[in-house]
N, CA, C and O of each residue as an XYZ file, in Angstrom:
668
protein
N      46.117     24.851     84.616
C      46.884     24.799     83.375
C      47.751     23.549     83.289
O      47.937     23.048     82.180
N      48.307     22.995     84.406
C      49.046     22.084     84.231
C      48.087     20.780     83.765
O      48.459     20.277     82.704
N      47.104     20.255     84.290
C      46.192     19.526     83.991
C      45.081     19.980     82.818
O      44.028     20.495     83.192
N      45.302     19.808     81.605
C      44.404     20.297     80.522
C      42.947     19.715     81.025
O      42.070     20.472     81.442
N      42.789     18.330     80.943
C      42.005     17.176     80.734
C      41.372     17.509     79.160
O      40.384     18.229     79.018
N      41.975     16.980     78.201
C      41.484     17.405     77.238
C      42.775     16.157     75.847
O      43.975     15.911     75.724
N      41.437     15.770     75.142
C      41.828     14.450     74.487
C      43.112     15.786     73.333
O      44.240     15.520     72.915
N      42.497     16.812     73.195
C      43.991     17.188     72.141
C      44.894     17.770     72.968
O      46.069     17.858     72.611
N      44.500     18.211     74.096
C      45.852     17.991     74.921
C      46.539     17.319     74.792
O      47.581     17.548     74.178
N      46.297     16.411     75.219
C      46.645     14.749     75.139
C      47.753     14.393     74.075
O      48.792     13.796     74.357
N      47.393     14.847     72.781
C      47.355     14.270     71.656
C      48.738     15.527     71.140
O      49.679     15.244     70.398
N      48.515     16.720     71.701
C      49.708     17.408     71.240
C      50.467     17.930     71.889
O      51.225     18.847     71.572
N      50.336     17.327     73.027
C      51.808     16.871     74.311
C      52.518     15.431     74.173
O      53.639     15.218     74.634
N      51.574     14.238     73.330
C      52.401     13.080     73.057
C      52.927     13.160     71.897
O      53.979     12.549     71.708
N      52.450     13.778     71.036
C      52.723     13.271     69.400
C      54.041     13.783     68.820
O      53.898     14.957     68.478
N      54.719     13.531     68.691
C      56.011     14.624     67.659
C      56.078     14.589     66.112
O      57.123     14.694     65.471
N      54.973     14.446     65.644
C      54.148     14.744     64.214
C      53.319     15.979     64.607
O      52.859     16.432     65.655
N      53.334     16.458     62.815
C      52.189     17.754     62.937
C      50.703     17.386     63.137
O      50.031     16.407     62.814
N      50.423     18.624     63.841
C      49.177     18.462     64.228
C      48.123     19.414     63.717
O      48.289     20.632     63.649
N      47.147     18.843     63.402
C      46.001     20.143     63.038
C      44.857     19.847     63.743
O      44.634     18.694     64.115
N      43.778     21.160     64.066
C      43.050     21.200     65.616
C      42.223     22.166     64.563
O      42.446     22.622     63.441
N      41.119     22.237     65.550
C      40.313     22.974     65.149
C      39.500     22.941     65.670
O      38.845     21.898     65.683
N      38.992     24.339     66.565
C      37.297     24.284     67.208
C      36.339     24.306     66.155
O      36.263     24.276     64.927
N      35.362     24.397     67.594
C      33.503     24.255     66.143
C      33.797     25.819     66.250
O      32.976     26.251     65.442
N      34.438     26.875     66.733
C      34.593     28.169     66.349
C      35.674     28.560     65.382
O      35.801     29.755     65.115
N      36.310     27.840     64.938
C      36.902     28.246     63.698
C      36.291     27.593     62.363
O      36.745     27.821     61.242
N      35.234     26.776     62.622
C      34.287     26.760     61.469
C      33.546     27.221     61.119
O      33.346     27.139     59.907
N      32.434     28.203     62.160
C      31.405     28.717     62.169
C      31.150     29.620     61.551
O      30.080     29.790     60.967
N      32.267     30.513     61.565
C      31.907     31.837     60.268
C      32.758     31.602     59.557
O      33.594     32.497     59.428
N      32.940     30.437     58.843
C      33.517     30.244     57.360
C      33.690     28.805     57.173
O      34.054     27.916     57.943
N      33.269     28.810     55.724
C      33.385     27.454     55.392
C      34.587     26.678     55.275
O      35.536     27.198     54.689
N      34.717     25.350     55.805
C      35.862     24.940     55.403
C      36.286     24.830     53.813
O      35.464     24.802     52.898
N      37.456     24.783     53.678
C      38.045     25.575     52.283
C      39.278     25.296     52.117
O      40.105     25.685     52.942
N      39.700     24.444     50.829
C      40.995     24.172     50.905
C      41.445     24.393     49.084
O      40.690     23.887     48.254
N      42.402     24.985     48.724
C      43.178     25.101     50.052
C      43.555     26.764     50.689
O      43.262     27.797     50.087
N      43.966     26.727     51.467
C      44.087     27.882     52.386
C      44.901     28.864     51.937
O      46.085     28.539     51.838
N      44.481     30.473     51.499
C      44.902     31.359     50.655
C      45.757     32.037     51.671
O      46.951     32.253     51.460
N      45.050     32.428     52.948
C      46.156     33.046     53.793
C      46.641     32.601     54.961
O      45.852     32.631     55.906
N      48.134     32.041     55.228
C      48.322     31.321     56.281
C      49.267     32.384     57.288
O      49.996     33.302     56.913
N      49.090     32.093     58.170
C      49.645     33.279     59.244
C      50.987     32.298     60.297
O      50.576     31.342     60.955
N      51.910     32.515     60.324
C      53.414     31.497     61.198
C      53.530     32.472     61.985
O      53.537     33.690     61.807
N      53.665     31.502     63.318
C      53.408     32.397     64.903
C      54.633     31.817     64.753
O      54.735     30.704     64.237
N      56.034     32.735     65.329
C      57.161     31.961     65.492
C      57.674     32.755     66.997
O      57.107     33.835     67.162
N      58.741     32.330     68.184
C      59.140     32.464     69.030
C      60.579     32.610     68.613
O      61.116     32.094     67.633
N      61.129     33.425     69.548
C      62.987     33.100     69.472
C      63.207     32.096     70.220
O      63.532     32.387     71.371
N      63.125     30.703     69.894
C      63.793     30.032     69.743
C      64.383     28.934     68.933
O      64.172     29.209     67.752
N      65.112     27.666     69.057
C      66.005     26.639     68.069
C      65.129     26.552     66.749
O      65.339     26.584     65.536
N      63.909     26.409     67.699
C      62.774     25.820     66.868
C      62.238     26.477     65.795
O      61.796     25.737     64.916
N      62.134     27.886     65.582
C      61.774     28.875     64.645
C      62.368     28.324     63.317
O      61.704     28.065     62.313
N      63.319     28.225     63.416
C      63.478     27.866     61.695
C      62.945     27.114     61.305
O      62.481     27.065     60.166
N      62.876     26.431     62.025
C      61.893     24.427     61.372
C      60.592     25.049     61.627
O      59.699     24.478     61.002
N      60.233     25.938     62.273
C      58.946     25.767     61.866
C      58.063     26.992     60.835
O      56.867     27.157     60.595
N      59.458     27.785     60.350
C      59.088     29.124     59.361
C      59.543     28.283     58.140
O      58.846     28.488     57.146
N      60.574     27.358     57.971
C      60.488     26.731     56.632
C      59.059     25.599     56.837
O      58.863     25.135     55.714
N      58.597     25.335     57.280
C      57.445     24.351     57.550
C      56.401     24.962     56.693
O      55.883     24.648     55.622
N      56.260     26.004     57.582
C      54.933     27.033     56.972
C      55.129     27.755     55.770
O      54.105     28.042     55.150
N      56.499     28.202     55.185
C      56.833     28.593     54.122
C      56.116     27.492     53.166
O      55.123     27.776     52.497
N      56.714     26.220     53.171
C      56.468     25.121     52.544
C      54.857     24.630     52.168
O      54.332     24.415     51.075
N      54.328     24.554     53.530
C      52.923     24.679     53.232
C      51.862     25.904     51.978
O      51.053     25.725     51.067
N      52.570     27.228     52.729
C      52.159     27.899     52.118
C      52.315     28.055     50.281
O      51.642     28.611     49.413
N      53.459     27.316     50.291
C      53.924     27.256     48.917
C      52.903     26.507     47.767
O      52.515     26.845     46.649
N      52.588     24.863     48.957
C      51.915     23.651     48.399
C      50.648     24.741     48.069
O      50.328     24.854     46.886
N      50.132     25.311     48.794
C      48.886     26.082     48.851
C      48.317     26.991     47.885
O      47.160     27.080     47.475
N      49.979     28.040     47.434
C      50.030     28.721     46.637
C      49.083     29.913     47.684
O      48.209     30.657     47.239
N      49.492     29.851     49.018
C      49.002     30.920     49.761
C      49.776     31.716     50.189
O      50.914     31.327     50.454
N      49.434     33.001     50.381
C      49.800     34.295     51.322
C      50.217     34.005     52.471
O      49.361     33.848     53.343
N      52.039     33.803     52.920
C      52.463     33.725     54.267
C      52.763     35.066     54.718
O      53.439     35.922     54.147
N      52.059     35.129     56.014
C      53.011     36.315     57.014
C      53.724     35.448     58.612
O      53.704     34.309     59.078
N      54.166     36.485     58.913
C      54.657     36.344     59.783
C      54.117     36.599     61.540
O      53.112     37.309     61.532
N      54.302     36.422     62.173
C      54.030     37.309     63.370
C      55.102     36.416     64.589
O      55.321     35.206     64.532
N      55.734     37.487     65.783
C      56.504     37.142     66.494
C      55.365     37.984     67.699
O      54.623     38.937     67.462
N      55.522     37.384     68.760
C      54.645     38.335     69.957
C      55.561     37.819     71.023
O      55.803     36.654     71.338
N      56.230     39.478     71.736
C      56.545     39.074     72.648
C      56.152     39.246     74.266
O      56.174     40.403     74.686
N      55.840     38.317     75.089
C      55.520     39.013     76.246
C      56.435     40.019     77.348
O      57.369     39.575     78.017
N      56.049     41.198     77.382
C      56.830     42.318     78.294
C      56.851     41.672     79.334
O      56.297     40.584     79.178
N      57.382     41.896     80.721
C      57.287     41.975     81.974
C      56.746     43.347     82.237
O      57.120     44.422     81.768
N      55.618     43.034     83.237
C      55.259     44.241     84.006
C      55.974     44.784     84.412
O      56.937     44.261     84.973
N      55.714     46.860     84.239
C      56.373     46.921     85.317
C      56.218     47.122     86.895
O      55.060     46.901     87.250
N      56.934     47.421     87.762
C      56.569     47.585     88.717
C      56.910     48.896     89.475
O      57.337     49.927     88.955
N      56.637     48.676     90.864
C      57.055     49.981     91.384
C      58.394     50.364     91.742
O      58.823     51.508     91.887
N      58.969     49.332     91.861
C      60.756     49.075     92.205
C      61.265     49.090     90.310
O      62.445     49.435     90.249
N      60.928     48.932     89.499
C      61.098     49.015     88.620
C      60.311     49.223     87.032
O      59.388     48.560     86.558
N      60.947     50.228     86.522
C      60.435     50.465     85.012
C      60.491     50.091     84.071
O      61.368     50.729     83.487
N      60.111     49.436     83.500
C      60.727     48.361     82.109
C      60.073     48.964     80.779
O      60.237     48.448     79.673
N      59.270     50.179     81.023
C      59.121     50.698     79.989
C      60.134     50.948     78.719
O      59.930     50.639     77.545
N      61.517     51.726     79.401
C      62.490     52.523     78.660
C      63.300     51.198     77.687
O      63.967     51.370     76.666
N      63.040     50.084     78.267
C      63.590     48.462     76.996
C      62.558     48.275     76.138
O      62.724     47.556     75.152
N      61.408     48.862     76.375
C      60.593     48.146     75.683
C      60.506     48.215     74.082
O      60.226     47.195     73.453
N      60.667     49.020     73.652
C      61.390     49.704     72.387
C      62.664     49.163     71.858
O      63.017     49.192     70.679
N      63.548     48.488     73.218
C      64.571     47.928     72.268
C      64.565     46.361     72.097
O      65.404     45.860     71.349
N      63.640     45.553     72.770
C      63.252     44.805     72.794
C      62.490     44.398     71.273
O      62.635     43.473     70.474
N      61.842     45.291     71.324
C      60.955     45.099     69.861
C      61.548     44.996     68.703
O      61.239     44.228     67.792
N      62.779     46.108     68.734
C      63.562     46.115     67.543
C      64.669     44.911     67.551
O      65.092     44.406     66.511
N      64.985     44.609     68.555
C      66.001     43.225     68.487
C      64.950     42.152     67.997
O      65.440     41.281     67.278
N      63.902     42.073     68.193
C      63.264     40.880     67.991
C      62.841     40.812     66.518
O      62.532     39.819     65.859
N      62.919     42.542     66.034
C      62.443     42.157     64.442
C      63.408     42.224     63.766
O      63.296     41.970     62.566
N      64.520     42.544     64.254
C      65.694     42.776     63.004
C      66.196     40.900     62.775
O      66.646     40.469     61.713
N      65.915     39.824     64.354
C      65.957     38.717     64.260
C      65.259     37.943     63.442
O      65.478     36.853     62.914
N      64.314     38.751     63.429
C      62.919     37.624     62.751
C      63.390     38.290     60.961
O      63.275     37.450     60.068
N      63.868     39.680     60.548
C      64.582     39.662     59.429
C      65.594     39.119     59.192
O      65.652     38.925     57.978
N      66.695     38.652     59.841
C      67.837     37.832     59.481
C      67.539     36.695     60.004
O      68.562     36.057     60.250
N      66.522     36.121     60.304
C      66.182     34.386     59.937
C      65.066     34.793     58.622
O      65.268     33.921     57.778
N      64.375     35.401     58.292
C      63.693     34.831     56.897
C      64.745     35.310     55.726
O      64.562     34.864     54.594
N      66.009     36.346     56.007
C      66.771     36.630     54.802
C      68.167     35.018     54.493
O      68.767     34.604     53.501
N      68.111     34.599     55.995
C      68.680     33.576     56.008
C      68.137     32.461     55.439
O      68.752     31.998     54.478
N      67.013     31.845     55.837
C      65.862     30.917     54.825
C      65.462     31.255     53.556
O      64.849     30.408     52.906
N      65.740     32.551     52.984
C      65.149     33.211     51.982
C      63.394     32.781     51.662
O      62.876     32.037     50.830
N      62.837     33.641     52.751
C      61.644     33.891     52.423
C      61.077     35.050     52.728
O      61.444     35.693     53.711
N      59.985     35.506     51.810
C      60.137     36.774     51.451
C      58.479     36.956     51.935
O      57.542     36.652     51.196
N      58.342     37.444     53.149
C      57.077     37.320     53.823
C      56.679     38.548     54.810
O      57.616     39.056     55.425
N      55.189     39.145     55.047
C      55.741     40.210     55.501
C      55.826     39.763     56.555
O      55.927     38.536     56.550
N      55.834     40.484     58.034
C      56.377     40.071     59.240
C      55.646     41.601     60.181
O      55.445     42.778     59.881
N      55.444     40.787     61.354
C      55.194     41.186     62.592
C      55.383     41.631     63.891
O      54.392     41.422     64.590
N      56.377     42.214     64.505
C      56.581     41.815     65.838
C      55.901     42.970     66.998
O      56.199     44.133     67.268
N      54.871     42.044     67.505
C      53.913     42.663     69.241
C      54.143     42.055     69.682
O      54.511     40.900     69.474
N      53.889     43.097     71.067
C      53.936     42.400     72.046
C      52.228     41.768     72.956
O      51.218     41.623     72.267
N      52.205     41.523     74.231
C      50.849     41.301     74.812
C      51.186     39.537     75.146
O      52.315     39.051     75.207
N      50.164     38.951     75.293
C      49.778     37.460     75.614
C      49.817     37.148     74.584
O      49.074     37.628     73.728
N      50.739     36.208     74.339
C      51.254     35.294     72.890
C      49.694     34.679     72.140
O      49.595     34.766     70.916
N      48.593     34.106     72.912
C      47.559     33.722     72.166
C      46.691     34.945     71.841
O      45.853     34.702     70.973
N      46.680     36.097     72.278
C      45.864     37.303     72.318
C      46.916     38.335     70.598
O      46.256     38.890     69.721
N      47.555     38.325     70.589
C      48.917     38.686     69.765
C      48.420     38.202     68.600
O      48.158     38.914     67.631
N      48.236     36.688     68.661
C      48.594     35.801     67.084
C      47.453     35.837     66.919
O      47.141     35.860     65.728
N      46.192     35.860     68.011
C      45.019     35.780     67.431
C      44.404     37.536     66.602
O      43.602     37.643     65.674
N      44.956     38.408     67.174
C      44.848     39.967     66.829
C      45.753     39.956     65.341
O      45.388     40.733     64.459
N      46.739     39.205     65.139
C      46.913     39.246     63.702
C      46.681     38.183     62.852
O      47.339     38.010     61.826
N      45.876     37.534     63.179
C      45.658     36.492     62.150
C      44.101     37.037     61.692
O      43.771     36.724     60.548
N      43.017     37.911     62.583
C      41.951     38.586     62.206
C      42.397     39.909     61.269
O      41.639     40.503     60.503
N      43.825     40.229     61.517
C      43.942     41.244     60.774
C      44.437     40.568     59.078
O      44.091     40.993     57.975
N      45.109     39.706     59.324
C      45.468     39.462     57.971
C      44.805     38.148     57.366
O      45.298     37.341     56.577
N      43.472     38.164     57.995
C      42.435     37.242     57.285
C      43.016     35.812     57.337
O      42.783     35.246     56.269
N      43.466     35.292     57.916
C      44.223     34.147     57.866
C      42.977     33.034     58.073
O      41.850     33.197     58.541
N      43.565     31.971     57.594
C      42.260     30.742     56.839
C      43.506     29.624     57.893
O      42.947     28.832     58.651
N      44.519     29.620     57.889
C      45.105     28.705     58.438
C      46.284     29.289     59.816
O      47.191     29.962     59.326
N      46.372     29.169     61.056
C      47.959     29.710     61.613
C      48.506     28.450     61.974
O      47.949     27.486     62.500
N      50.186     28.675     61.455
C      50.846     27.357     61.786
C      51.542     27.958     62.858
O      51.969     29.113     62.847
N      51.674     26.922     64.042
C      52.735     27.319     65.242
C      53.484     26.128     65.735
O      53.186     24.947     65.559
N      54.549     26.644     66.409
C      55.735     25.615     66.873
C      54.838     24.759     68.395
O      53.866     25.130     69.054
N      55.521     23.793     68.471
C      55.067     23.373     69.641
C      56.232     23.514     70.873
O      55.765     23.914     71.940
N      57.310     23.307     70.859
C      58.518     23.192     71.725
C      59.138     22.239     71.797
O      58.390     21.274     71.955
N      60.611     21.856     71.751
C      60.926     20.373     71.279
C      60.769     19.439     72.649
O      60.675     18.212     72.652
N      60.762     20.354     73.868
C      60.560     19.284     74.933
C      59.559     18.950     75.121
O      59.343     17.855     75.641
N      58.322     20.024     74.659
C      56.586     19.525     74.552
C      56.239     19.731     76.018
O      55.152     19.230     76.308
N      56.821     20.286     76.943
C      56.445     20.053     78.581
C      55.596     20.758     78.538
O      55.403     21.717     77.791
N      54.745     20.164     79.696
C      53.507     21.352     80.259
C      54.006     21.997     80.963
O      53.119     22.528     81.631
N      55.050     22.362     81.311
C      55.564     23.659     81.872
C      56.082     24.509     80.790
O      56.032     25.726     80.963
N      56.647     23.969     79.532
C      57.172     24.579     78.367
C      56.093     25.938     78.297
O      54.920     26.005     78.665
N      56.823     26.800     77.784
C      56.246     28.350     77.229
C      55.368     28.098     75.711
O      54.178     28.332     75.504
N      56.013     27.750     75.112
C      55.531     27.601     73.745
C      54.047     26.023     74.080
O      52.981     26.008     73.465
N      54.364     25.172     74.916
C      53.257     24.152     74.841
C      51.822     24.921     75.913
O      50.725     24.385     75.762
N      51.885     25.750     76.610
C      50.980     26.388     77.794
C      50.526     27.336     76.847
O      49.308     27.166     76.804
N      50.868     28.331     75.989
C      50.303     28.937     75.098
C      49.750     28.339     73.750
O      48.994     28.988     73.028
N      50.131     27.187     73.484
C      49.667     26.528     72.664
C      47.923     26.145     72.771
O      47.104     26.504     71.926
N      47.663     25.494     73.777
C      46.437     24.929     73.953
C      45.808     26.431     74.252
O      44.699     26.316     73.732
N      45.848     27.272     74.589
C      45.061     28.645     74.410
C      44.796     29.283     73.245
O      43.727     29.856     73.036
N      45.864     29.215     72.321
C      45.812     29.714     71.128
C      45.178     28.421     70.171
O      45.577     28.819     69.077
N      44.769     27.698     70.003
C      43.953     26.272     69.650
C      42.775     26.622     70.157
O      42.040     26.866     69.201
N      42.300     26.750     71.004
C      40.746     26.767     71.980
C      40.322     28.457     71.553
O      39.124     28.734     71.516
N      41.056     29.228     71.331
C      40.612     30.518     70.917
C      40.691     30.858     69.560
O      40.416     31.981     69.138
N      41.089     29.846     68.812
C      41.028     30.508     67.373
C      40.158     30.247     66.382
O      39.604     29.155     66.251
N      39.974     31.327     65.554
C      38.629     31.402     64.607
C      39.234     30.527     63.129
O      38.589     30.522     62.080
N      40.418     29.901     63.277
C      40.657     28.751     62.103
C      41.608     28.288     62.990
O      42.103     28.732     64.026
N      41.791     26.905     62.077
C      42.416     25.971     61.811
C      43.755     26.082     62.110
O      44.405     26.836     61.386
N      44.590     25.240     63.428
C      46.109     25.301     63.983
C      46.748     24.374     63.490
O      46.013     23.432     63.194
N      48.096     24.174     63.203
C      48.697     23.340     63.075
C      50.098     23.322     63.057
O      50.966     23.613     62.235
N      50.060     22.857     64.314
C      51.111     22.466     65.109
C      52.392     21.594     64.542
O      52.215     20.561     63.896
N      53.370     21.984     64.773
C      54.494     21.196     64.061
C      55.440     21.637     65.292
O      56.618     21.281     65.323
């Protein structure tokens, strides 16, 4: 993971412009098509979420497309020394009442998501559910290949059935 070898690796670990990616599997069962009716914003708790839910708001606007939302968070296992079941429930609800007081704060009026699982397994399970033609996601402002948001990035790019774009 630390070593992609891969030219959009490359390209969206150097760049601090948006980026758009796309496998030959997010073309294959559908034509390219613009412009894009349903766009799907993978957002994280962090700095970065707002800049990148007004981003996709914005897009979606130019588009005159259908924005949702989705937040995915990853649990910790539990283990045998410990249960992390009994948070898991409150976890979920802190994370959506957040993700409602940042879009009531931006005023955008979108529906919204929050699972948990593997952040590229998550966004890709709701972007098949809500037909999405485009998902926009954050990259991380430090861009590191150790970064959370840049290591899930290039997974969620290489696995998706449309079009990413990275901001």
């Amino acid at each position: 993971r630390f070593l992609l070898g891969s030219v959009t690796a490359k390209v969206l670990h150097d760049v601090s412009c948006a980026v758009w990616t796309a496998t030959r599997a997010a073309y294959e069962n559908r034509a390219p098509g613009f412009p894009h009716k349903s766009i799907l914003c993978a957002v994280e708790d962090t700095e970065e979420a707002a800049e990148v839910l007004k981003g996709a708001a914005a897009v979606a606007a130019d588009y005159e497309a259908k924005l949702s939302i989705v937040h995915v968070l990853e649990m910790p296992a539990s283990t045998r020394d410990y249960d992390f079941t009994p948070y898991r429930q409150e976890l979920l609800a802190s994370a959506n009442l957040k993700l409602r007081e940042l879009k009531a704060q931006l005023m955008i009026d979108a529906p919204h998501v929050v699972t948990e699982g593997p952040i590229p397994d998550g966004i890709q399970a709701e972007a098949q559910r809500r037909n999405a033609d485009l998902i926009i996601v954050g990259r991380g402002r430090a861009q590191g290949v150790t970064g959370r948001a840049f290591s899930s990035l290039y997974q969620i790019v290489r696995e998706s059935t449309c079009p990413v774009l990275s901001i």
